[in-house]
C-alpha positions, 0 to 999 in steps of 0.5 A: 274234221278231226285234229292232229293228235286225238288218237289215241297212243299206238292207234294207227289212222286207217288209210279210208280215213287219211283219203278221207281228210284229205279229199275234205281238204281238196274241196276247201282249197278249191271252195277258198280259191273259188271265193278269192276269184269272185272276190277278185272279179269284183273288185275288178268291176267296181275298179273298172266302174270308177274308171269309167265314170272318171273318163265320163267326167273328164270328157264332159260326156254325159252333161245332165250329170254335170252340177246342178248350178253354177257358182253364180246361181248359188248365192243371192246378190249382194246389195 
């Protein structure tokens, strides 16, 4: 894409290459809010998965998931 101020002096822009421009503008804003959606719909998933995994938690649900040992399993006992 060219930049502002590279014509030469007293040349004016044709107007095919303004519509031009501009339609290559259009199609970046629109490439720009279709990755700021995607990003915002993924950000939504992972927010919803660790939602999903604190209730799981919180209500005990899924019990093969709980610790693997308890506290007093863990250590050997003291003579």
């Amino acid at each position: 894409m060219r930049q502002r101020g590279t014509d030469p002096p007293n040349t004016p822009t044709s107007p095919e290459n303004t519509m031009y421009e501009h339609e290559i503008q259009q199609q970046h804003a629109a490439e720009l809010m279709r990755v700021a959606a995607a990003e915002r719909l993924a950000r939504q998933a992972v927010k919803a998965r660790r939602a999903a995994r604190r209730t799981a938690r919180a209500s005990g649900q899924n019990a093969s998931e709980g610790p693997v040992s308890s506290l007093r399993n863990r250590f050997a006992r003291a003579a």
